[in-house]
N, C-alpha and C positions, 0 to 999 in steps of 0.2 A: 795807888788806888787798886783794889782787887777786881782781878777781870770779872765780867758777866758772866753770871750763871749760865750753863749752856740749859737749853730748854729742854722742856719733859714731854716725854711720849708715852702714852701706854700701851701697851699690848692684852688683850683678852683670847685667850689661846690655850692652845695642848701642847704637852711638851713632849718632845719625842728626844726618847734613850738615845736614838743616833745624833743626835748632834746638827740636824740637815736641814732640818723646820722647825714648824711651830715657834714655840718660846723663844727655842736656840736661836734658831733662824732670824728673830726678829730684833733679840738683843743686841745681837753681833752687827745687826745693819743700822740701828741704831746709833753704835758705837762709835761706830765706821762714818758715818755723818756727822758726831761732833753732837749729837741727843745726849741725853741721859734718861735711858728708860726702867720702867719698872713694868710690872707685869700681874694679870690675873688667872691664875693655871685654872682652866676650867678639866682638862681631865689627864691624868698619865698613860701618855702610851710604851710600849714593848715595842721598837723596830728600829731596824735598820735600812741598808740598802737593799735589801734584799724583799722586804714589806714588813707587815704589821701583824704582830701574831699576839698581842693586849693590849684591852683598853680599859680604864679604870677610871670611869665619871668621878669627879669634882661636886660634893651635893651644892645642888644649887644655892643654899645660902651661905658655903663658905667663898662660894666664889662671888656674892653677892658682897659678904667681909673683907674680901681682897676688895674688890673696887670701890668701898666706901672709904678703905684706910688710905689707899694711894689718894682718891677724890677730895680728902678731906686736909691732908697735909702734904699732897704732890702731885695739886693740881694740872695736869697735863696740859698742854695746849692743842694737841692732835693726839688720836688715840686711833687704834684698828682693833677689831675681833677676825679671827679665823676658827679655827675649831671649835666648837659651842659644845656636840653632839647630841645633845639632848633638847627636847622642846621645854622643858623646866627651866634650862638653864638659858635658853634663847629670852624667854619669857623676862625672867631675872632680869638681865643682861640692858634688855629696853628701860623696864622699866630703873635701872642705874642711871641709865644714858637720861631718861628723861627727868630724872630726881633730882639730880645735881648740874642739869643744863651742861654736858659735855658737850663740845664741839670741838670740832676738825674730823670728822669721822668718815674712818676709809672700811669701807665693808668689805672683807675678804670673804666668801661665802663656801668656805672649807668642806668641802662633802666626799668625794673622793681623794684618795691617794693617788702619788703617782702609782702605786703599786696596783691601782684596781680599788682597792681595799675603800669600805664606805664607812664615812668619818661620822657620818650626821645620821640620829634616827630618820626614817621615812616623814613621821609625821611631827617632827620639826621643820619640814620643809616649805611648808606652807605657810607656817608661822614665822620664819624669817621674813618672807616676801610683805608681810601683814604688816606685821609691828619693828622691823630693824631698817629695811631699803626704806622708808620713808624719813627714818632719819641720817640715812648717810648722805654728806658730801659726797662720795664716792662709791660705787663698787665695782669692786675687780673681780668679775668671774672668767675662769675658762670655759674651754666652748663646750665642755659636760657639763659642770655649773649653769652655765646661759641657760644650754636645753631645758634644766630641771626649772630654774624660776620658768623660765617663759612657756613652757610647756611643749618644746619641739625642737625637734634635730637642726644643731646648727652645724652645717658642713659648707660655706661657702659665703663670702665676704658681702652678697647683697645680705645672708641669714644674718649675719653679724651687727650689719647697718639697722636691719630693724628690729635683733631684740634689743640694740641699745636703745632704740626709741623708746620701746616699750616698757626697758627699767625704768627708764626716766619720767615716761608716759606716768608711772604707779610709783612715781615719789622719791627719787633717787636725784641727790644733786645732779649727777653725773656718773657716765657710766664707761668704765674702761673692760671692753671686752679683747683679751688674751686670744689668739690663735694659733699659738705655739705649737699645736697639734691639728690645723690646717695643712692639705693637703696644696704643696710648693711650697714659695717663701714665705716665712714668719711673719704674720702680721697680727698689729695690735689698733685696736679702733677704740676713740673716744669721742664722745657724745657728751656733749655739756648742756643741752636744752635749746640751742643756736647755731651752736658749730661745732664742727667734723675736724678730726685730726687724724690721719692715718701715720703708723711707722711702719716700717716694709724693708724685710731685710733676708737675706741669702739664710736657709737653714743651716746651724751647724749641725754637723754629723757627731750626734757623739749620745753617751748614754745617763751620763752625769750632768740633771739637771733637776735632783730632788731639792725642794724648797725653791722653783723658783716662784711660786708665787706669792708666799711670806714675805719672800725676798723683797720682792718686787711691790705689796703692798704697804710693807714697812717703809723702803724709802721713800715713798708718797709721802707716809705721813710725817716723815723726818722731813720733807721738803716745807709740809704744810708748818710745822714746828718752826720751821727756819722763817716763816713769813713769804716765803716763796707764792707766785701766785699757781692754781693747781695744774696748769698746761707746762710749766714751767716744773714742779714735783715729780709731774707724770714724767717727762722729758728725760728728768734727771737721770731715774730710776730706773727708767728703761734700759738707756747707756749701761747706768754700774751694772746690771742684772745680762746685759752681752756679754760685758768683760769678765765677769763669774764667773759664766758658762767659758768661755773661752780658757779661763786659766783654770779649771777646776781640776784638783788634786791629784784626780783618780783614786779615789776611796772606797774601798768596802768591791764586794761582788757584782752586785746589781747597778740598781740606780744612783749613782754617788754623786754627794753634795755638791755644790758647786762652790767658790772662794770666796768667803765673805773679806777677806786681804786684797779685795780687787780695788782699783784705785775709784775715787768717786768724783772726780774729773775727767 
């Protein structure tokens, strides 16, 4: 008997020349779970470790082509967007998601780099929050990210607690806010509409942690692909995305990737 097909993920994303995020980032983790992904480049970027010096939008109907051809003959079972950049292409984007009823939908809301550098036009910003967080199962913002959907500085773990209300309040299955750039140790808080999960862990010291949030919202949706239930995704993802960072390569000048060869047990 021929084994099972391993299940499909897609990814909606920008691909970056360095190898760290985006696309890369999410095939790789993908991989690394035992998925088999495919992917919808919404724009090319120029960068490294060091930041982003080109970007080069995707017209929004070819990347509307990308997700009809994957939708139509490789059917995903969970999917994530990260990089969009543009409000045409945000726009698209939904209405794919709503055309061909996708679900398992992890919302990465890609706007900054680690570099500083700003991924997403201004006034796409508002029209993520509109038309995409009401249909995600999920989203994963950082705590820049948080600020911009909810409209306010989040520097501290009660701020955390209630913009996840408040994603969820405006239509988000669930909302996993990142703190990785909280002031002490690392914390990550999830909100599911009922119940609180916190993860809380010693910062590593280190400077090579580009892509983790690709990273990190790809294995979600590899967990959701796996039948996984999403406390149980998130769980997972978090772990592989420690041990990343932990083993990471030291690559490039700047901010260097972290190990997508990290074990996912």
């Amino acid at each position: 008997m021929p084994p099972s097909p391993a299940p499909i993920a897609l990814t909606i994303a920008g691909s970056d020349s360095g190898g760290g995020a985006g696309i890369q980032a999410d095939l790789k983790t993908f991989h690394a779970f035992g998925v088999f992904g495919t992917s919808a480049v919404t724009a090319i970027t120029a960068q490294n470790t060091l930041g982003v010096t080109a970007v080069h939008a995707v017209p929004a109907a070819t990347v509307r082509a990308q997700i009809d051809a994957v939708a139509t003959d490789l059917p995903p079972t969970a999917f994530k967007t990260g990089m969009l950049g543009s409000r045409a292409v945000v726009a698209e984007v939904a209405r794919a998601i709503r055309e061909h009823g996708l679900v398992g939908y992890v919302m990465d809301p890609v706007m900054v780099a680690t570099s500083g550098d700003r991924l997403l036009d201004a006034d796409a910003e508002a029209l993520i929050a509109e038309e995409l967080l009401p249909l995600a199962a999920l989203v994963t913002p950082n705590l820049e990210e948080t600020g911009i959907l909810v409209g306010s500085d989040i520097s501290s773990l009660a701020d955390m607690r209630a913009a996840a209300r408040e994603l969820v309040g405006r239509g988000a299955g669930a909302a996993l806010v990142t703190g990785g750039h909280l002031a002490g140790d690392a914390i990550d808080l999830l909100w599911d509409g009922s119940d609180e999960r916190i993860w809380e862990r010693a910062r590593i010291a280190t400077d090579h942690t580009h892509g983790t949030g690709c990273t990190l919202s790809a294995g979600i949706v590899s967990g959701i692909a796996h039948r996984k239930s999403l406390i149980d995704a998130v769980d997972t993802a978090i772990r592989f995305v420690v041990r990343a960072i932990e083993s990471a390569p030291g690559l490039g000048s700047g901010h260097g990737p972290i190990d997508h060869f990290a074990s996912t047990e």
